[in-house]
Predicted model as a PDB file, atoms N, CA, C, CB and O in Angstrom, pLDDT in the B-factor column:
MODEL        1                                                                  
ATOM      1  N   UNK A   1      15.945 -13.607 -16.726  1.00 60.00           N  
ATOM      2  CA  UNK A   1      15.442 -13.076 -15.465  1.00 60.00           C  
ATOM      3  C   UNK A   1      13.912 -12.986 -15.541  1.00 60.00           C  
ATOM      4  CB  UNK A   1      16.072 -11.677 -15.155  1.00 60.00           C  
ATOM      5  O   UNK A   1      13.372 -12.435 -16.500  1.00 60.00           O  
ATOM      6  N   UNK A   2      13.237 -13.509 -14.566  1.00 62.00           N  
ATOM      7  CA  UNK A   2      12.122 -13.494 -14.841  1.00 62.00           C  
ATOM      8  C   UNK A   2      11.141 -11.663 -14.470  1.00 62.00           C  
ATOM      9  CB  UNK A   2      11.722 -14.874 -14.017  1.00 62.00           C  
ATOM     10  O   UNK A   2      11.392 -10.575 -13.951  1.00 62.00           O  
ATOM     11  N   UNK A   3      10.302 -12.181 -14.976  1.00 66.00           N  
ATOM     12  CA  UNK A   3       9.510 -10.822 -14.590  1.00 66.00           C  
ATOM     13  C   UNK A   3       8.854 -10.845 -13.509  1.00 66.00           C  
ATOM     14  CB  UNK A   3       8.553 -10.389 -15.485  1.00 66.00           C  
ATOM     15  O   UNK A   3       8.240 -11.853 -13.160  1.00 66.00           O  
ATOM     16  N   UNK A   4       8.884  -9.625 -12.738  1.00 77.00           N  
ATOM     17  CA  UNK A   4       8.096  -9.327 -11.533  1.00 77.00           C  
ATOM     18  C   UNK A   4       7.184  -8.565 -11.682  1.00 77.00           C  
ATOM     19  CB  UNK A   4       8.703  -8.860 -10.576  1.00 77.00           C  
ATOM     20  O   UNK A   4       7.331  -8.065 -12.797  1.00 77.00           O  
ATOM     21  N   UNK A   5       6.093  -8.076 -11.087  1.00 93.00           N  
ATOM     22  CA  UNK A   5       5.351  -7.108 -11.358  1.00 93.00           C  
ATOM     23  C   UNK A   5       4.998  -6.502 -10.056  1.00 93.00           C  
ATOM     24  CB  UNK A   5       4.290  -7.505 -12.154  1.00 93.00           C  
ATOM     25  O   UNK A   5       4.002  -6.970  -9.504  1.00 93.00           O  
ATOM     26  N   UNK A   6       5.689  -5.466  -9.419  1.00 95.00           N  
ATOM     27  CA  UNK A   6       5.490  -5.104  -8.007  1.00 95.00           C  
ATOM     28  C   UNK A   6       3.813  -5.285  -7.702  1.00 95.00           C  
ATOM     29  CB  UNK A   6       6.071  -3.457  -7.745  1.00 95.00           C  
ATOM     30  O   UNK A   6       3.243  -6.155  -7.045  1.00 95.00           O  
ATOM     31  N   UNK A   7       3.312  -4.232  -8.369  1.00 95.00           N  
ATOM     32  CA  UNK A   7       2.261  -3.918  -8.010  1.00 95.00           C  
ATOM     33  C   UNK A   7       0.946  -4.991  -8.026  1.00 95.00           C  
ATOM     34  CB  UNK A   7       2.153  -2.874  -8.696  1.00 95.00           C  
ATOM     35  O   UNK A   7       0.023  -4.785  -7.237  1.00 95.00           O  
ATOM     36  N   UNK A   8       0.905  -6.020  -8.855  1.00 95.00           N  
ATOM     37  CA  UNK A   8       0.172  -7.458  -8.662  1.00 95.00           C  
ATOM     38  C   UNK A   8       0.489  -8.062  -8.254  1.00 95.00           C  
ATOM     39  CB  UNK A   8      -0.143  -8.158  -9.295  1.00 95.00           C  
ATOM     40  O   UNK A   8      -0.139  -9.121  -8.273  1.00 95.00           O  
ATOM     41  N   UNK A   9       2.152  -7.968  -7.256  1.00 94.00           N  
ATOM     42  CA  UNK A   9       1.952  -8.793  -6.494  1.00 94.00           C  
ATOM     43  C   UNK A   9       1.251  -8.360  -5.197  1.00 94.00           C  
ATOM     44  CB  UNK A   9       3.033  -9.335  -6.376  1.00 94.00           C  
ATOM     45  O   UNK A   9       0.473  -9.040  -4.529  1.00 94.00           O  
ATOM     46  N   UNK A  10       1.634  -7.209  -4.981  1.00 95.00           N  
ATOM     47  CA  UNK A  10       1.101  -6.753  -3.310  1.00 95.00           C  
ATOM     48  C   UNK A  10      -0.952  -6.379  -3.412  1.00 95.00           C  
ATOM     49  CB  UNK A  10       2.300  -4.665  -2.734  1.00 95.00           C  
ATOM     50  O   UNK A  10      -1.601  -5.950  -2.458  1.00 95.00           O  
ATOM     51  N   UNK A  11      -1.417  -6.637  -4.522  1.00 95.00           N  
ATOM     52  CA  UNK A  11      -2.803  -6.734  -4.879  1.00 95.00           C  
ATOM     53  C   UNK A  11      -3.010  -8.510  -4.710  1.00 95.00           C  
ATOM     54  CB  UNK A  11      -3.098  -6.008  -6.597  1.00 95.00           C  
ATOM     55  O   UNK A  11      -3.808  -8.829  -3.829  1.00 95.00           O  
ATOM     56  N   UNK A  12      -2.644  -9.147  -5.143  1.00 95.00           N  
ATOM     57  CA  UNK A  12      -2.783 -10.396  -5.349  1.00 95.00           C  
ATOM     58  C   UNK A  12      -2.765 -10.739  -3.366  1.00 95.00           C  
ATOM     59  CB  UNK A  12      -1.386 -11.078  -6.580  1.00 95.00           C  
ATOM     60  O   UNK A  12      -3.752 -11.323  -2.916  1.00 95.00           O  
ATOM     61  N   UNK A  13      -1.791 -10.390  -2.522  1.00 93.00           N  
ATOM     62  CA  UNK A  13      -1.714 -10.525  -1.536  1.00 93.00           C  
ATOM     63  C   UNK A  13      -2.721  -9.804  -0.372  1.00 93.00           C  
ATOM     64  CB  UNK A  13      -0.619 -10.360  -1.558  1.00 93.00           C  
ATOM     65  O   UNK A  13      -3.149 -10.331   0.655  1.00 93.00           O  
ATOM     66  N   UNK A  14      -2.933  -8.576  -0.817  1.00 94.00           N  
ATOM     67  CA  UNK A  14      -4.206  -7.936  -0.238  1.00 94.00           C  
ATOM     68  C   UNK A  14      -5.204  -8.728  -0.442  1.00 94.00           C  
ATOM     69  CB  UNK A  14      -4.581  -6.656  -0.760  1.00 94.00           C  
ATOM     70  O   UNK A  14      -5.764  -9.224   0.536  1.00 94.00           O  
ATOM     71  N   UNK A  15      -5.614  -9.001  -1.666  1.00 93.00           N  
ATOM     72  CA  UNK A  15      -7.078 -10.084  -1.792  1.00 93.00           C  
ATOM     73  C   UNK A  15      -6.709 -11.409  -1.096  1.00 93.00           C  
ATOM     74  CB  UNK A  15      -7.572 -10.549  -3.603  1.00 93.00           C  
ATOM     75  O   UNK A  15      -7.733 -11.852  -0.576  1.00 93.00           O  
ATOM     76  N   UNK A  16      -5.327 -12.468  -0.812  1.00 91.00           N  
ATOM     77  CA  UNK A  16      -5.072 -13.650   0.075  1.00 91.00           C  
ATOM     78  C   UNK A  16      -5.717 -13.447   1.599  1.00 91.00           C  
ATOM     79  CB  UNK A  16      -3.423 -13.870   0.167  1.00 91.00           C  
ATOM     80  O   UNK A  16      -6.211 -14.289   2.349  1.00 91.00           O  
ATOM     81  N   UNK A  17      -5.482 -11.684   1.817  1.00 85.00           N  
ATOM     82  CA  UNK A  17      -5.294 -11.429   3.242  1.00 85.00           C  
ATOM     83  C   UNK A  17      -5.898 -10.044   3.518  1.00 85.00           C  
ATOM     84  CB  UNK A  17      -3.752 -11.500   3.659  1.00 85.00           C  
ATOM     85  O   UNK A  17      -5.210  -9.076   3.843  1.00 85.00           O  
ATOM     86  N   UNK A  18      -7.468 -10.011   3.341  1.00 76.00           N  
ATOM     87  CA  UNK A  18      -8.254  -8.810   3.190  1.00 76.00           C  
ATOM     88  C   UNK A  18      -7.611  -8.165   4.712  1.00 76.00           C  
ATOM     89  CB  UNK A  18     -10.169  -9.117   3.026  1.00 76.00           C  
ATOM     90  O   UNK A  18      -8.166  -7.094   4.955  1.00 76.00           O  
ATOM     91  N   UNK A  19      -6.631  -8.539   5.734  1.00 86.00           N  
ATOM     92  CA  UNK A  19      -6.665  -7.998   6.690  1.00 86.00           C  
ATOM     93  C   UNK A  19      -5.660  -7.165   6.533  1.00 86.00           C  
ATOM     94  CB  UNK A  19      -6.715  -8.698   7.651  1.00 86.00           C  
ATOM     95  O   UNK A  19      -4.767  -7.482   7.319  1.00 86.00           O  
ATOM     96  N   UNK A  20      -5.369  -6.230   5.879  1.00 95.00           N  
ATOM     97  CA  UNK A  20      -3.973  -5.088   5.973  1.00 95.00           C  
ATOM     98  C   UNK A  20      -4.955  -3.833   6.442  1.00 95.00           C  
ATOM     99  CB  UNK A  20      -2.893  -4.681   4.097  1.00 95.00           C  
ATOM    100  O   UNK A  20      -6.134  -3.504   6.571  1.00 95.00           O  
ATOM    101  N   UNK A  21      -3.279  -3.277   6.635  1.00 97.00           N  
ATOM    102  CA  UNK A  21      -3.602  -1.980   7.000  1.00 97.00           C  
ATOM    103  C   UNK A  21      -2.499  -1.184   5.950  1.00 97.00           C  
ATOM    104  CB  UNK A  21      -3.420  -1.710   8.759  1.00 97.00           C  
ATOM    105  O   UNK A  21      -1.523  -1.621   5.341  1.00 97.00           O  
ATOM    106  N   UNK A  22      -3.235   0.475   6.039  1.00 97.00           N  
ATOM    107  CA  UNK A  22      -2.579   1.520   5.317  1.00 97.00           C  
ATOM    108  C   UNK A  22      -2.580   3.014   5.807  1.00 97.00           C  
ATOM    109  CB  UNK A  22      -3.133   1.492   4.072  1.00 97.00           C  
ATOM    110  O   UNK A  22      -3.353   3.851   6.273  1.00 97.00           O  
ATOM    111  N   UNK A  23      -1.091   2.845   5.382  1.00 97.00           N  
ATOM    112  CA  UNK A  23      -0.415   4.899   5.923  1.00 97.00           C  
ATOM    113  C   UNK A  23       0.015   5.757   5.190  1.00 97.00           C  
ATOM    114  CB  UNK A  23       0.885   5.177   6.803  1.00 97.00           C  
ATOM    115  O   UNK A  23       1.023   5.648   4.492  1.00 97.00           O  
ATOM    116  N   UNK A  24      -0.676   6.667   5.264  1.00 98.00           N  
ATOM    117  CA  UNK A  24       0.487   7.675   4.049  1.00 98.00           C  
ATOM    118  C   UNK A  24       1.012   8.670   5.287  1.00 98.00           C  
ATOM    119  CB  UNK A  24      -0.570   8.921   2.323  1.00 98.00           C  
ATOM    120  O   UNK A  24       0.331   9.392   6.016  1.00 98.00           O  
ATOM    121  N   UNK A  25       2.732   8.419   5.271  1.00 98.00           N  
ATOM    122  CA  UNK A  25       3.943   8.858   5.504  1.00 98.00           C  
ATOM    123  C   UNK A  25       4.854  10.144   4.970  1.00 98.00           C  
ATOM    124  CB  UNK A  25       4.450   7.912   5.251  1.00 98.00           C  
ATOM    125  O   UNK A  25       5.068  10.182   3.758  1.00 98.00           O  
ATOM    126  N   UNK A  26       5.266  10.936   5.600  1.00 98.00           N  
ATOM    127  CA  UNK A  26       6.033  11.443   5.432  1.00 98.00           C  
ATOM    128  C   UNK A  26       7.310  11.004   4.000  1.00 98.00           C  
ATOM    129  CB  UNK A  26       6.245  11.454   6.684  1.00 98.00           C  
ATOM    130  O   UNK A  26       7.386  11.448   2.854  1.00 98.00           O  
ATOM    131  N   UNK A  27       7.818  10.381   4.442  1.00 98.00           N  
ATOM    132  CA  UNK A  27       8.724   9.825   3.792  1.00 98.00           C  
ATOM    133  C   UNK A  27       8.987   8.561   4.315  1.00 98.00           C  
ATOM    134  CB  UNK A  27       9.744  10.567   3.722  1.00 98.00           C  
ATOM    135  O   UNK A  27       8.821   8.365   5.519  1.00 98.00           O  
ATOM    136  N   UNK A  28       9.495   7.398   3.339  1.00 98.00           N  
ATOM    137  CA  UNK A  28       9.860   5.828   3.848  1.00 98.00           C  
ATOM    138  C   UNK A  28      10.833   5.626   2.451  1.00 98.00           C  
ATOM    139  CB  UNK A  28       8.204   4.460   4.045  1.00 98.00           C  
ATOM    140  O   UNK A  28      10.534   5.524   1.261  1.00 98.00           O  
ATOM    141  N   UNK A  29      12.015   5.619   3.109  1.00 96.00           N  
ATOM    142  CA  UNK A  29      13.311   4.983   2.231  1.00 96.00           C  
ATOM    143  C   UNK A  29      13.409   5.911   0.830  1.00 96.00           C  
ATOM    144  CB  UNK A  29      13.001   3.111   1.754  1.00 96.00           C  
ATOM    145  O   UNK A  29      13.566   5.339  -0.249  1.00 96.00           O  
ATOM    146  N   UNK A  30      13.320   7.191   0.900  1.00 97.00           N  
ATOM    147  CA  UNK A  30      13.240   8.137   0.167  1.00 97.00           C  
ATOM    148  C   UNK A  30      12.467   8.475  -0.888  1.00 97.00           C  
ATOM    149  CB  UNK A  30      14.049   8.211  -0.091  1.00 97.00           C  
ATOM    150  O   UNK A  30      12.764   8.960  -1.979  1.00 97.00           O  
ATOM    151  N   UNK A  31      11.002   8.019  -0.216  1.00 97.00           N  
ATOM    152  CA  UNK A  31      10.357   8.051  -1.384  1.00 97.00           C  
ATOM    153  C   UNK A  31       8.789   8.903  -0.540  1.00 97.00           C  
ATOM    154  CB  UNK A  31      10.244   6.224  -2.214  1.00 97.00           C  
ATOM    155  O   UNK A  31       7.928   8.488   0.237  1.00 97.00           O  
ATOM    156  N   UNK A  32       8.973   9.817  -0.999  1.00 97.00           N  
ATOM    157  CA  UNK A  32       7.786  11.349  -0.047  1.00 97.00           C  
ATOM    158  C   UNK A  32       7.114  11.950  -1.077  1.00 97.00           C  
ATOM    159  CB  UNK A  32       8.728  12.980   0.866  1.00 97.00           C  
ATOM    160  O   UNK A  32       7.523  12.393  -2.150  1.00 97.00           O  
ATOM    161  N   UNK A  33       5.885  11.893  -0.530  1.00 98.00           N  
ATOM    162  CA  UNK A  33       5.338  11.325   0.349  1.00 98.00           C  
ATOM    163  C   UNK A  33       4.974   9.867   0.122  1.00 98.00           C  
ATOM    164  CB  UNK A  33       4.402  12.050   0.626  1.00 98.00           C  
ATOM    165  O   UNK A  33       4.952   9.608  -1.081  1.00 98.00           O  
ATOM    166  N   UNK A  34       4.727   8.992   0.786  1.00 98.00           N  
ATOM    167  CA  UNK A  34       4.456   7.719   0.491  1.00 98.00           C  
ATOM    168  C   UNK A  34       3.452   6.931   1.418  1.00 98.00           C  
ATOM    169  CB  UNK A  34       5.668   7.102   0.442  1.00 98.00           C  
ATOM    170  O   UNK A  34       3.417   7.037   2.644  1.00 98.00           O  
ATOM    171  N   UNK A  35       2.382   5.868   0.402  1.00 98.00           N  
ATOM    172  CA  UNK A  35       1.515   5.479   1.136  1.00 98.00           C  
ATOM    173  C   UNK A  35       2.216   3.843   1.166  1.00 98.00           C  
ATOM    174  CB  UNK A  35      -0.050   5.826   0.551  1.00 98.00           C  
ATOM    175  O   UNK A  35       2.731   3.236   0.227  1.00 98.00           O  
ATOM    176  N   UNK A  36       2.021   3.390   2.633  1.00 98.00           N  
ATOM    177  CA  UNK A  36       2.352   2.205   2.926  1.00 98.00           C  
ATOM    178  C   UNK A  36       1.015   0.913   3.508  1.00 98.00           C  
ATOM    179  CB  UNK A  36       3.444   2.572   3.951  1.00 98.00           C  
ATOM    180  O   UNK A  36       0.092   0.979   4.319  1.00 98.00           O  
ATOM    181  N   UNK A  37       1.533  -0.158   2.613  1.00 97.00           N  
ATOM    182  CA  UNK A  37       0.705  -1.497   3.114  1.00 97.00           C  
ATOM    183  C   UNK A  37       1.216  -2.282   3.710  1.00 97.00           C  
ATOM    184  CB  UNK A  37       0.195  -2.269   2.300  1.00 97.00           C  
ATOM    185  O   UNK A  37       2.234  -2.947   3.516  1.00 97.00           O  
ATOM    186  N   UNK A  38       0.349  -2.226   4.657  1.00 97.00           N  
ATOM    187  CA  UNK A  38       1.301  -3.389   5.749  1.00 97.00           C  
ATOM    188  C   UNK A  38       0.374  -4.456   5.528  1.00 97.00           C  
ATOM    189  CB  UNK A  38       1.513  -3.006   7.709  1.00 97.00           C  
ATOM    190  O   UNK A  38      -0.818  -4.408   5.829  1.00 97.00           O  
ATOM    191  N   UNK A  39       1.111  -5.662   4.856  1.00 95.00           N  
ATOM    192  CA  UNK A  39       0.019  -6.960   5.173  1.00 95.00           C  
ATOM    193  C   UNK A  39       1.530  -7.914   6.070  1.00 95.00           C  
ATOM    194  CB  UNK A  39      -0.916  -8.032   3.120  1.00 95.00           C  
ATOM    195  O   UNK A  39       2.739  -7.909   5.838  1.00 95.00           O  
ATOM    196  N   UNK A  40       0.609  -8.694   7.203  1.00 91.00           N  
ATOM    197  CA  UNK A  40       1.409  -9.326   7.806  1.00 91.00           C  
ATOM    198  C   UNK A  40       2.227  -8.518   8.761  1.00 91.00           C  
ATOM    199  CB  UNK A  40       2.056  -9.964   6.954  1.00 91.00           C  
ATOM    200  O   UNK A  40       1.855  -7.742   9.641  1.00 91.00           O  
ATOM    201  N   UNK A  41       3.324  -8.846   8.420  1.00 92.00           N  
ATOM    202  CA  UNK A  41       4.399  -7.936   9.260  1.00 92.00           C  
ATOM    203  C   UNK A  41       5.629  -7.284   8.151  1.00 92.00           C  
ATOM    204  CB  UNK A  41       5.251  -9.068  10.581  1.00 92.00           C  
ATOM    205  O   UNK A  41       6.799  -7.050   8.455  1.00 92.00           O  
ATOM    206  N   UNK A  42       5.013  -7.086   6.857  1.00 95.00           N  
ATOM    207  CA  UNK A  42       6.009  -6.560   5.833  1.00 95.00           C  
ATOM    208  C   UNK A  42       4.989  -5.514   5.092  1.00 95.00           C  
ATOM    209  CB  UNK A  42       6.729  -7.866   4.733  1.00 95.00           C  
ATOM    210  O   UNK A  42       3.787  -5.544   4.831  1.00 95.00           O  
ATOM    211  N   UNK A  43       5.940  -4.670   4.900  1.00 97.00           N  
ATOM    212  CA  UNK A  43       5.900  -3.012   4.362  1.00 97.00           C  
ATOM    213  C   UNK A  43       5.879  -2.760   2.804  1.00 97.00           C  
ATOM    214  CB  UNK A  43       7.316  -2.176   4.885  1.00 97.00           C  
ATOM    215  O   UNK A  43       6.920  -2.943   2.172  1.00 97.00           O  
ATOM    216  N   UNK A  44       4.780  -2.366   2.191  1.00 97.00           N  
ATOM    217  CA  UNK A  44       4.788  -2.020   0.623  1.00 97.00           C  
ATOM    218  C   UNK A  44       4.927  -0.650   0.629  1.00 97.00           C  
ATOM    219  CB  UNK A  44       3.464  -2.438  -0.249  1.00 97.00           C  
ATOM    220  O   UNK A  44       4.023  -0.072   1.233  1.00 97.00           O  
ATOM    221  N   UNK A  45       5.758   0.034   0.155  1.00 98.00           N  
ATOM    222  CA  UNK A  45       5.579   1.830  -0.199  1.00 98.00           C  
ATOM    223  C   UNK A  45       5.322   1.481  -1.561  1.00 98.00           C  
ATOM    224  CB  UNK A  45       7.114   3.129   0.031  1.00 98.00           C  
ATOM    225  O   UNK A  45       5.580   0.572  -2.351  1.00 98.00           O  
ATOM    226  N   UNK A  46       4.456   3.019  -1.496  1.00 97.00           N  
ATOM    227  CA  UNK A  46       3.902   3.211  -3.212  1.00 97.00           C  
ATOM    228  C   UNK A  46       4.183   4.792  -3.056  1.00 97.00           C  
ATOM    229  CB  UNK A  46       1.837   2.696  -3.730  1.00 97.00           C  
ATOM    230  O   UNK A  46       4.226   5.639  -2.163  1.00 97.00           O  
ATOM    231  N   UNK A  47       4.359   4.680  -4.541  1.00 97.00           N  
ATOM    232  CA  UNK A  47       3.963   6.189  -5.008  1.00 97.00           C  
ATOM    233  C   UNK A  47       3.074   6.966  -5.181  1.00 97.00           C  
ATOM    234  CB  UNK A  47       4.160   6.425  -5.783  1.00 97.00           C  
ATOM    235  O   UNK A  47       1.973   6.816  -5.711  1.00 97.00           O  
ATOM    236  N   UNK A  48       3.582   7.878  -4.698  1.00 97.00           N  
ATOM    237  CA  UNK A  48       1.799   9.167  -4.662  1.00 97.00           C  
ATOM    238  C   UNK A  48       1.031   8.758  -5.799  1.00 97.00           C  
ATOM    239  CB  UNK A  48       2.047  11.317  -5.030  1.00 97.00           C  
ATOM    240  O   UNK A  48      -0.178   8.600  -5.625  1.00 97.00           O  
ATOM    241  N   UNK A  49       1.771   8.459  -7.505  1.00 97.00           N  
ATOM    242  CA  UNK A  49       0.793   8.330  -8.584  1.00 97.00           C  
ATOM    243  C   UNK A  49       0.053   7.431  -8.451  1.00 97.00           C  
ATOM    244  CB  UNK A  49       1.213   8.202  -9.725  1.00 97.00           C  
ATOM    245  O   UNK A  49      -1.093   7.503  -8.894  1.00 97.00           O  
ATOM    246  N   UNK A  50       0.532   6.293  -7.776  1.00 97.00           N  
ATOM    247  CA  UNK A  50      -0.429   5.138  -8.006  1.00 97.00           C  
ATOM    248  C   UNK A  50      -1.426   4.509  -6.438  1.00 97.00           C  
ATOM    249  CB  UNK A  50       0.704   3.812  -8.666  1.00 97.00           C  
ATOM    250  O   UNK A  50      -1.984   3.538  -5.926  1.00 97.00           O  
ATOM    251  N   UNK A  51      -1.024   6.135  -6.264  1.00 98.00           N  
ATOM    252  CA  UNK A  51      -2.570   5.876  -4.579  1.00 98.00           C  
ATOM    253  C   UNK A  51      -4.137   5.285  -4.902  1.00 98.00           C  
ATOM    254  CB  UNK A  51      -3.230   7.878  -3.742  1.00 98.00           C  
ATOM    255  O   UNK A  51      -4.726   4.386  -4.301  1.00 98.00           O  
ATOM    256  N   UNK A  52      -4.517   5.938  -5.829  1.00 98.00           N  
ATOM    257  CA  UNK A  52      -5.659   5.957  -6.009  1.00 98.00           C  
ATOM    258  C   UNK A  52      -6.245   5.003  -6.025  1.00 98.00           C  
ATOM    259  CB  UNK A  52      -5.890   6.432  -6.744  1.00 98.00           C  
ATOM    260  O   UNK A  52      -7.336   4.765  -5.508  1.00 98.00           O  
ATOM    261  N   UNK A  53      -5.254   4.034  -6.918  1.00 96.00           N  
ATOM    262  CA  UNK A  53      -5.822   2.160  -7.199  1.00 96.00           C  
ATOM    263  C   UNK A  53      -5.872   1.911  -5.563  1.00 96.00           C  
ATOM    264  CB  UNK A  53      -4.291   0.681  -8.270  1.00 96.00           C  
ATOM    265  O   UNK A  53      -6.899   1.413  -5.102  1.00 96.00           O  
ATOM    266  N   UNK A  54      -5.058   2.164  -4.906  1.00 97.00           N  
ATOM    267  CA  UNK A  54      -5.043   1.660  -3.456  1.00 97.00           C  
ATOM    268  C   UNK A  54      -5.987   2.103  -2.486  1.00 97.00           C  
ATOM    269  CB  UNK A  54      -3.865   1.941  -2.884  1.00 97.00           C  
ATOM    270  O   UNK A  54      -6.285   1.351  -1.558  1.00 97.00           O  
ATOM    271  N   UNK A  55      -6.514   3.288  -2.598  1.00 97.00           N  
ATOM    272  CA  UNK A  55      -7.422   3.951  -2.135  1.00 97.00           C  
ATOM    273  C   UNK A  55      -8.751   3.639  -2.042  1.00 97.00           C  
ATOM    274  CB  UNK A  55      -7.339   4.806  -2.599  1.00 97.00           C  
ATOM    275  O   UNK A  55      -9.526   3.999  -1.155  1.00 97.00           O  
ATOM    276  N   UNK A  56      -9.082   2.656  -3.411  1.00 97.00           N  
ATOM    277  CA  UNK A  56     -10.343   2.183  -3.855  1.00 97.00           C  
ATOM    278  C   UNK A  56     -10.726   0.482  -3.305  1.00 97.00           C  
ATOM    279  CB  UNK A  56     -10.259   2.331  -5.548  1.00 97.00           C  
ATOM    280  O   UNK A  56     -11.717  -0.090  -2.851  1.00 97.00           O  
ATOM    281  N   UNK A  57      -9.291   0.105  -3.659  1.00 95.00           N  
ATOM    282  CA  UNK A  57      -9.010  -1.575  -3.001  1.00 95.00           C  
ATOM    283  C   UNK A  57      -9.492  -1.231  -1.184  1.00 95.00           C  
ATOM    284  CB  UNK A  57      -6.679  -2.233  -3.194  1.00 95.00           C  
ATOM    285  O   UNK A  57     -10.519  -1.796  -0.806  1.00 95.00           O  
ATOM    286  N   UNK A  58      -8.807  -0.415  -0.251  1.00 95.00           N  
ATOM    287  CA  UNK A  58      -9.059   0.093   0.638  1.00 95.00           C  
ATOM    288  C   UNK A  58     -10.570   0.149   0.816  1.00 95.00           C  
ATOM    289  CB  UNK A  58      -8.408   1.108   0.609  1.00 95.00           C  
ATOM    290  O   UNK A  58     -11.138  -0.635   1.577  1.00 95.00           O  
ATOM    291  N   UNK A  59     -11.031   0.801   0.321  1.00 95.00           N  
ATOM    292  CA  UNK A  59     -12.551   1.071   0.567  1.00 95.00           C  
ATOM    293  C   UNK A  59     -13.297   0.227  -0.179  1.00 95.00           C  
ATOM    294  CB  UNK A  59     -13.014   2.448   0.245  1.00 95.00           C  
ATOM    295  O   UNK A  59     -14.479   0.292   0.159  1.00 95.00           O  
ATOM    296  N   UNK A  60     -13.101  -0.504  -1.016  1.00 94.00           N  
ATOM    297  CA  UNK A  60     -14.034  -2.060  -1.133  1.00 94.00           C  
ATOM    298  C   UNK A  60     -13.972  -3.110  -0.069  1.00 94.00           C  
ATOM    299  CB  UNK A  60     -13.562  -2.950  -2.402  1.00 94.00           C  
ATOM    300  O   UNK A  60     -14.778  -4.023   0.108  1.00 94.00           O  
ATOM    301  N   UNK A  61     -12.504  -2.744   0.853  1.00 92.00           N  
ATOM    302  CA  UNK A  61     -11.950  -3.546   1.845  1.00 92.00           C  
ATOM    303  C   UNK A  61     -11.912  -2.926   3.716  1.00 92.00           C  
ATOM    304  CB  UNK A  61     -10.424  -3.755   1.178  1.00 92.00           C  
ATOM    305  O   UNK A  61     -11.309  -3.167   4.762  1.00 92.00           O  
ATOM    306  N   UNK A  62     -13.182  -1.860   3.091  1.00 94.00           N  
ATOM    307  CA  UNK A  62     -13.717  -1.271   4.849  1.00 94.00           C  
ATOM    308  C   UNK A  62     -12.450  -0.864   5.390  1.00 94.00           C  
ATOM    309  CB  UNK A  62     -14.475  -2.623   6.118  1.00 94.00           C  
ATOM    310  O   UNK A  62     -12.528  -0.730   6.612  1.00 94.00           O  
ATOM    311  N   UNK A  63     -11.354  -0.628   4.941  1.00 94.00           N  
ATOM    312  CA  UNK A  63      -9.968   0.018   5.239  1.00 94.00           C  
ATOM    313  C   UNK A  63      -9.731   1.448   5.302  1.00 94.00           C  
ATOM    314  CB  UNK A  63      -9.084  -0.379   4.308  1.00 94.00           C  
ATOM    315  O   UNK A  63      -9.784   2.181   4.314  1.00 94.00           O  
ATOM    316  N   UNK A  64      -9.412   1.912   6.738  1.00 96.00           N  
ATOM    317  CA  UNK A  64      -9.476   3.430   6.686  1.00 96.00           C  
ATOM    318  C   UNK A  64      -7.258   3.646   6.675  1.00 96.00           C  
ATOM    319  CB  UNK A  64     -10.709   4.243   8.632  1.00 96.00           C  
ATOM    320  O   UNK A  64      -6.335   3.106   7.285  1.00 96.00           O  
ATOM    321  N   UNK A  65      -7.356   4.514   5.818  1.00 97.00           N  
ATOM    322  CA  UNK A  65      -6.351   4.966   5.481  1.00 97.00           C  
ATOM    323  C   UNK A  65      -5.762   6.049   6.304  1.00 97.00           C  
ATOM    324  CB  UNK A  65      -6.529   5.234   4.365  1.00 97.00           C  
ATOM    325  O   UNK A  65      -6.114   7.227   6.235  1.00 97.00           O  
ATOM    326  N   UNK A  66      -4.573   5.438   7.317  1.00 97.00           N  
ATOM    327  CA  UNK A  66      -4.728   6.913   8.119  1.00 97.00           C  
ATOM    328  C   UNK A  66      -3.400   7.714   7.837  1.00 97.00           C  
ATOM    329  CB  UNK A  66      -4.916   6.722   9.942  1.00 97.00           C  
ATOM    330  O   UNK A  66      -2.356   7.126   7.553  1.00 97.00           O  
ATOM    331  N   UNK A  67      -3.479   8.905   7.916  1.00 98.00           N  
ATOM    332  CA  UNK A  67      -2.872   9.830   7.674  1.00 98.00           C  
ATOM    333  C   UNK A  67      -1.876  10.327   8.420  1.00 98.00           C  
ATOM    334  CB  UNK A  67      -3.537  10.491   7.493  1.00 98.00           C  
ATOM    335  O   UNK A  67      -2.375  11.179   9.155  1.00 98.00           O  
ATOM    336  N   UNK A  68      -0.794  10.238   8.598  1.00 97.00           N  
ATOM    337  CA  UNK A  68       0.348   9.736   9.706  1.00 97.00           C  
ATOM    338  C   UNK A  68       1.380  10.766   8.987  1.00 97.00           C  
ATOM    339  CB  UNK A  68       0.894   7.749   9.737  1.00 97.00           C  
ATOM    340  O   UNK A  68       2.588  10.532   9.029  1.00 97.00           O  
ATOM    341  N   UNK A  69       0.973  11.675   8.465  1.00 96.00           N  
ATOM    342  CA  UNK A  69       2.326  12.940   7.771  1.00 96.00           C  
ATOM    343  C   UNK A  69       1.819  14.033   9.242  1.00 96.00           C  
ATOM    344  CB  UNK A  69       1.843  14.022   5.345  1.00 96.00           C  
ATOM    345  O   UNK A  69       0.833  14.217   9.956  1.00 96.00           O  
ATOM    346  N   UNK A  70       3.207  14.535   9.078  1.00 89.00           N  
ATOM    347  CA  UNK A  70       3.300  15.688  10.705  1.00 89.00           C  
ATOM    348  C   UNK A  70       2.956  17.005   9.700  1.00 89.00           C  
ATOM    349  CB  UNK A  70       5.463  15.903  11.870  1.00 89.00           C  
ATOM    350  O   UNK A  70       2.870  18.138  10.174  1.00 89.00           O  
TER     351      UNK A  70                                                      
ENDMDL                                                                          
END                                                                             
């Protein structure tokens, strides 16, 4: 089985397609709170631990992160 690596892939695809956007959610598919990348028309959730890397990609990438928890 080969190896995947979630998280280089949806980096590898952000840099193809500097045009995404990002939400941190309530909850998405049971995973709360959670920040989501939308590149295209498909959905990445991440985990709260690993926001930060995303946070920074975001703001090298003029990307405002909006905040969409009630």
């Amino acid at each position: 089985m080969p190896y995947f690596n979630y998280h280089s892939n949806i980096k590898k695809k952000i840099k193809e397609n500097k045009d995404f956007q990002a939400f941190i959610v309530d909850n998405y598919n049971g995973i709360s709170p959670c920040l989501l990348i939308k590149i295209d028309t498909k959905y990445y959730p991440i985990r709260e631990h690993r926001w930060q890397e995303y946070f920074d990609i975001a703001n090298m990438n003029n990307v405002i992160i909006q905040d969409k928890r009630t």
